[in-house]
Every structure is written in C-alpha cells, then in structure tokens.
One Martini backbone bead per residue (centre of mass of N, CA, C, O) as a GRO file, in nm:
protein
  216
    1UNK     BB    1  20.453   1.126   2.258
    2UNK     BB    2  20.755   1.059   2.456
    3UNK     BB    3  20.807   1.239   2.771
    4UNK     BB    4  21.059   1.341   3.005
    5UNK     BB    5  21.062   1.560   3.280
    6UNK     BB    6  21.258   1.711   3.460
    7UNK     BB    7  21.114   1.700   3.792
    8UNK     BB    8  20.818   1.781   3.687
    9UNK     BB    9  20.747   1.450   3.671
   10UNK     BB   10  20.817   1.424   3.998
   11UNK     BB   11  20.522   1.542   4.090
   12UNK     BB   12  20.285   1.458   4.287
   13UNK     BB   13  19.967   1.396   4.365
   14UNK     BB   14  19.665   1.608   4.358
   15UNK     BB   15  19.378   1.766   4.369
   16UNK     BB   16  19.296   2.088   4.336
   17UNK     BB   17  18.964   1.943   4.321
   18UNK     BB   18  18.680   1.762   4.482
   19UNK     BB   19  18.480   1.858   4.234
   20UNK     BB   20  18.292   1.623   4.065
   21UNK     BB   21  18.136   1.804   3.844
   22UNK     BB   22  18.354   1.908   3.730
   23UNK     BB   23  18.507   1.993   3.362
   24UNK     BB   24  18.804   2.167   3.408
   25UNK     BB   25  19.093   2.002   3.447
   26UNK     BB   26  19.242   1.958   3.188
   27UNK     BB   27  19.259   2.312   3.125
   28UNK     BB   28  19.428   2.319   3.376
   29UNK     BB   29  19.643   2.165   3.284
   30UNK     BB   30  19.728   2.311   3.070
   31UNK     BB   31  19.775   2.568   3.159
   32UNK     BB   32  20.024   2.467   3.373
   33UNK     BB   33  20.137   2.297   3.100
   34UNK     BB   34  20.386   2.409   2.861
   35UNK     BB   35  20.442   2.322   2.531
   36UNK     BB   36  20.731   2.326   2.323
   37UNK     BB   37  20.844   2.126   2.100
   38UNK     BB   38  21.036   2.264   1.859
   39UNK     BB   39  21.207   2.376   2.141
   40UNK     BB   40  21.228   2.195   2.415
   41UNK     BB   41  20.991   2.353   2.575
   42UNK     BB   42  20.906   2.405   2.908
   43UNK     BB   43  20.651   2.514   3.094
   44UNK     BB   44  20.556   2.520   3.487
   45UNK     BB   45  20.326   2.557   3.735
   46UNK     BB   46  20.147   2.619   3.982
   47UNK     BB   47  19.801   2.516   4.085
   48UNK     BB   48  19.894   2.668   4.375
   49UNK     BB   49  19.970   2.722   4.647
   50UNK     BB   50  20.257   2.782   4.890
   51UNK     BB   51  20.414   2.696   5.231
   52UNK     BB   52  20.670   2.616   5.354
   53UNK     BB   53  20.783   2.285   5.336
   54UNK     BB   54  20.582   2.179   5.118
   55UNK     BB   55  20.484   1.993   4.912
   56UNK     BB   56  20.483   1.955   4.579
   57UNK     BB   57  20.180   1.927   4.405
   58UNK     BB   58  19.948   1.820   4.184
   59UNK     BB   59  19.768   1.766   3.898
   60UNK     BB   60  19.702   1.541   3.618
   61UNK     BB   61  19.373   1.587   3.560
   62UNK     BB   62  19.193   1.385   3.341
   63UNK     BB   63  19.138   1.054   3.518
   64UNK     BB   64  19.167   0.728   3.579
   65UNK     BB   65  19.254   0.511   3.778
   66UNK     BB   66  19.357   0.289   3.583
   67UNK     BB   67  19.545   0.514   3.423
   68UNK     BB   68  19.720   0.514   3.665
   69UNK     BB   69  19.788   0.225   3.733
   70UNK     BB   70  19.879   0.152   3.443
   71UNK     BB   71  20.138   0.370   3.414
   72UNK     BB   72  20.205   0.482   3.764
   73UNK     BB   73  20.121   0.243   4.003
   74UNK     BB   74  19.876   0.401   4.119
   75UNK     BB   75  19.588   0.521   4.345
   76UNK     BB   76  19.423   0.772   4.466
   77UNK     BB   77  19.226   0.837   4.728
   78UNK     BB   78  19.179   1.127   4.523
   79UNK     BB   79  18.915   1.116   4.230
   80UNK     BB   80  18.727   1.323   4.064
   81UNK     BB   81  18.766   1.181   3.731
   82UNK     BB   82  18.644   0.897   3.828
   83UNK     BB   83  18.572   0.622   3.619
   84UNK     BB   84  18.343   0.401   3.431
   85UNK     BB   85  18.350   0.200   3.208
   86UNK     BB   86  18.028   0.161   3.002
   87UNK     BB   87  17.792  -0.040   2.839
   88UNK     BB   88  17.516   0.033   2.639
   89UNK     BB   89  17.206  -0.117   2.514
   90UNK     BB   90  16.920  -0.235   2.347
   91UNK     BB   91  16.943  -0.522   2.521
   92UNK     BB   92  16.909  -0.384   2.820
   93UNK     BB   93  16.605  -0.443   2.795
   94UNK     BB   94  16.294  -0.484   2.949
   95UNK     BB   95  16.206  -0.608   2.660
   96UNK     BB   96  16.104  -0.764   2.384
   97UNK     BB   97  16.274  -0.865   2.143
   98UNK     BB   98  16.070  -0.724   1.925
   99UNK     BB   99  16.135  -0.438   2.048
  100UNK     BB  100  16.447  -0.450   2.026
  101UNK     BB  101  16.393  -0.450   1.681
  102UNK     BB  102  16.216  -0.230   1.641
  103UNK     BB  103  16.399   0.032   1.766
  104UNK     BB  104  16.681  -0.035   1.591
  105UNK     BB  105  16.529   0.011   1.331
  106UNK     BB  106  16.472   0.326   1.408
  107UNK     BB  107  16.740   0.436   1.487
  108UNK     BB  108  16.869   0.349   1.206
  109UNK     BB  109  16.680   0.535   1.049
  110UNK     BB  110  16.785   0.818   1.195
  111UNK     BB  111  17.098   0.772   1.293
  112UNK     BB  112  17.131   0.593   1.540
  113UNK     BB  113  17.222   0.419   1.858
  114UNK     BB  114  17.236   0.099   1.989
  115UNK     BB  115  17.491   0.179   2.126
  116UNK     BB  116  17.707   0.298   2.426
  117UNK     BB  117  17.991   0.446   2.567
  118UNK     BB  118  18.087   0.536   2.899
  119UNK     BB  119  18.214   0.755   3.143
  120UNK     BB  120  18.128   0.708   3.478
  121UNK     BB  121  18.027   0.953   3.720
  122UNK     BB  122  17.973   1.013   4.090
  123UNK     BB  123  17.706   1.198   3.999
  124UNK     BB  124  17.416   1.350   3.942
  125UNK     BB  125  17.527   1.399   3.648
  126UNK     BB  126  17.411   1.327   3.353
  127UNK     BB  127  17.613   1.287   3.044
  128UNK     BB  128  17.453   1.418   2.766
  129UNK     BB  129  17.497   1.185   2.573
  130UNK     BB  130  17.381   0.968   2.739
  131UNK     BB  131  17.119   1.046   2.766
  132UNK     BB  132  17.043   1.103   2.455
  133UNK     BB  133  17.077   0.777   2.457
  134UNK     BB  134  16.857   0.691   2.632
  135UNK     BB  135  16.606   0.801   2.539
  136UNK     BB  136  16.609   0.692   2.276
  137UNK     BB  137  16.554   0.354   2.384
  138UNK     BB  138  16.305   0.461   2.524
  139UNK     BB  139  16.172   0.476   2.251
  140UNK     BB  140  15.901   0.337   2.141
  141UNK     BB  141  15.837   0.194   1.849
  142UNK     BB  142  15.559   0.419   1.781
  143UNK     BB  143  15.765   0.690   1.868
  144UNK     BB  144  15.870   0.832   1.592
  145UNK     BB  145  15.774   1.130   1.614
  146UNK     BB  146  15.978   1.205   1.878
  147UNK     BB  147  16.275   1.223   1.766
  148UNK     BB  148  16.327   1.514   1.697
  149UNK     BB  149  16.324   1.559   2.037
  150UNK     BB  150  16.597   1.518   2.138
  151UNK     BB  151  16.756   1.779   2.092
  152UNK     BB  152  16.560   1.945   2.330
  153UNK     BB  153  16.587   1.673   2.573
  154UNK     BB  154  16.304   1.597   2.605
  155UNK     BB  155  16.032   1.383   2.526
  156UNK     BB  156  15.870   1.248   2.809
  157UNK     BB  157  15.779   1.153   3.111
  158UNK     BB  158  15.800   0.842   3.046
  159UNK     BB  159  16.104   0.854   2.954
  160UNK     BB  160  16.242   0.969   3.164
  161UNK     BB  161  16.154   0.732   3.380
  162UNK     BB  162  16.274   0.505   3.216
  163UNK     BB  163  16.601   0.598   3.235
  164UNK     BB  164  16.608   0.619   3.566
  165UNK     BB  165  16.540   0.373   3.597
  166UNK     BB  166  16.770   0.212   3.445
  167UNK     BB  167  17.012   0.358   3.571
  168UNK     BB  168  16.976   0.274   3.865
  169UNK     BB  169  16.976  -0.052   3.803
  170UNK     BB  170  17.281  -0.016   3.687
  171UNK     BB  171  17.370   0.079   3.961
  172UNK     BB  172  17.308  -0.137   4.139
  173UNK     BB  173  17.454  -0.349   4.021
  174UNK     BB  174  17.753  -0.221   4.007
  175UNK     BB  175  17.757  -0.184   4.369
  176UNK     BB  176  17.676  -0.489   4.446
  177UNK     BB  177  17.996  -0.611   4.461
  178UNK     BB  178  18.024  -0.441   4.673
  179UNK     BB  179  18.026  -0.422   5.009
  180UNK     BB  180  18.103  -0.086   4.998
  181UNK     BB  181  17.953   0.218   5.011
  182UNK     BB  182  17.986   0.557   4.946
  183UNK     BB  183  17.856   0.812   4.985
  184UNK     BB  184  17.831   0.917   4.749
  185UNK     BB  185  17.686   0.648   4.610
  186UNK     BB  186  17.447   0.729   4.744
  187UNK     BB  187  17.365   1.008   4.663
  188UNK     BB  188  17.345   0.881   4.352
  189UNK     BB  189  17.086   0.719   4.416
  190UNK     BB  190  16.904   0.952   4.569
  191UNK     BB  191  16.905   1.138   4.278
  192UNK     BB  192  16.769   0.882   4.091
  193UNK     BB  193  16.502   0.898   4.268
  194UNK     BB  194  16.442   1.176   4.221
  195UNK     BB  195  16.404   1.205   3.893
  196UNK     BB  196  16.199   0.962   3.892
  197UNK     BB  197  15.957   1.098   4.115
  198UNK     BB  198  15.922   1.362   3.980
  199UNK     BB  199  15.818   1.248   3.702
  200UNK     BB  200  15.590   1.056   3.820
  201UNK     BB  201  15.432   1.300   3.893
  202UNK     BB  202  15.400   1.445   3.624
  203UNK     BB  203  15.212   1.220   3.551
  204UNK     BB  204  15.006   1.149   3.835
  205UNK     BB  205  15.193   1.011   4.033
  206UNK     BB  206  15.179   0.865   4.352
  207UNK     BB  207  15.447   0.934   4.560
  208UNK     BB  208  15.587   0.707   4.831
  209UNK     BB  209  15.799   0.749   5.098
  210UNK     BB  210  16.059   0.567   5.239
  211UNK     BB  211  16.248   0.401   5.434
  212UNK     BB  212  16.515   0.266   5.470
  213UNK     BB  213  16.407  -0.015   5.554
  214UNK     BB  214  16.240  -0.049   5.267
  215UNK     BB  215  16.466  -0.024   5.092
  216UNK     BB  216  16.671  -0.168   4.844
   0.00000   0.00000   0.00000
C-alpha cells in the first residue's frame, strides 16, 4: 500500500534517540503514527516535545541506512538503527571440509540452519537469533549430545569463546574495507574482545591484555 500524507510525510528525520541498544524504534514510530485505512484517516503525533521556532523533525523508525538512501535519497549523519546485511554459513568455519559436512549434517538432523542472515548492528549485544545460530555452527561434529543446550543459552565455556572469536575475526575483516573506524566501532571490538577473555578465563586459561600498539 503506497501513500503520501500531504504535510505530515514531509517532516525531516532526525532519531529521537541516538540509543542504539534500544529495541523499541519502531513500536515508537507506530504509537506516533496512526492510520486508519478504512476511513482514509491518518493522526500524526510529534514523538518529541518542541519550542518555539525550532523546526519540526521526527524519527522514521527502525530502518537501515541503505533504505534511507534508496528510497528517500538521503544517509541521515545519526541513525542508531543502521545495521549491515551479513550471511553467516557453516562454510565460513576455520576447519577441514569433513568437518563443515560433519557439522551441516547434524544441525540438518535436528531441523536447524547451516546458513543465517542477520542485519547486524554495531552494539555491544550480539541480536540472539543470531548468536542462537553461531553456538549451533560452532558445535564440533562428535558433540550431538550438546544440541539440546541450545534452547538454554550456553553450550560450553569452548563453545562460547569459539563463537566470539569467530565474531570478532569477521568484524575486522569487514571494519577494515574502511579508512576510518569510528569510536563506537571500537568500543564493539573491545566489547567482544572482552567476551572472549571472559569465556577463556572460565576455561582456566591466563589471558594477558595488552597494550594498544601490540593489538592487531
């Protein structure tokens, strides 16, 4: 259904909150936004309070910044709900092919996926469908027993740093296309930096930080 409210659809974007944790973008975007098709009747709310003079601007909701520019032709400078389209797949694994046909045939056995698509935003929480589906890939071909844990959370301290660890590598490799990287940029590879050392502390093995210039 396409349609233009005369007016209301050519107020400015801005976020009404640069949080990009938040989860809740879009349920705003609907509260503020309410149409009634039937009666071809729309009621448009200001998400924000507002002072004399100042331009009206609102948020557009949950959308990625691609969907801006092809769409409405602009990028706006603060959108906490950019994310990149990413394919995960158990051929993206560090082992030997029989152990990636080992792997797809168990996770095949027990109804679950060998690829994941996932738009990924750059915050500290990695969005649980997809870690749900990292744990999976990341269980060794002879740990069939472990697939029940799935549904809990955790499978295992090795599992866990397994999954960070892959995470990380696949985070530098698509941050480094890039010139600069930005300060949030950072702070989520030092967030699964930390993930990391956590798991492998809980295994017993002695991690040692260390300095800016000795990091890759």
């Amino acid at each position: 259904v396409k349609y233009l409210i005369p007016l209301a659809d050519m107020v400015n974007y801005e976020p009404d909150d640069d949080d990009v944790s938040r989860r809740d973008h879009q349920d705003r975007f609907m509260k503020h936004h309410q149409v009634d098709r039937t009666r071809g009747h729309a009621e448009i709310f200001a998400d924000r309070k507002f002072v004399k003079d100042r331009m009206i601007v609102e948020s557009y909701g949950d959308n990625a910044n691609y969907m801006y520019l092809q769409f409405f032709g602009f990028i706006p400078d603060i959108n906490p709900t950019d994310c990149r389209q990413l394919e995960f797949s158990v051929e993206d694994l560090n082992v030997t092919q029989q152990e990636k046909q080992a792997r797809s045939k168990l996770l095949r056995s027990r109804g679950l996926r060998t690829t994941f698509t996932s738009c990924v935003r750059l915050v500290a929480q990695v969005p649980p469908p997809l870690l749900h589906f990292l744990r999976s890939i990341h269980l060794q071909s002879h740990e069939e027993g472990l697939v029940s844990k799935l549904q809990q959370g955790v499978v295992s301290t090795a599992n866990e740093v397994a999954v960070f660890s892959f995470l990380k590598k696949r985070m530098r490799l698509l941050l480094s296309r890039f010139t600069h990287n930005s300060t949030r940029e950072t702070t989520v590879l030092r967030a699964l930096d930390t993930c990391e050392q956590v798991g492998r502390r809980g295994e017993g093995e002695t991690v040692v930080e260390k300095g800016e210039d000795e990091k890759e």
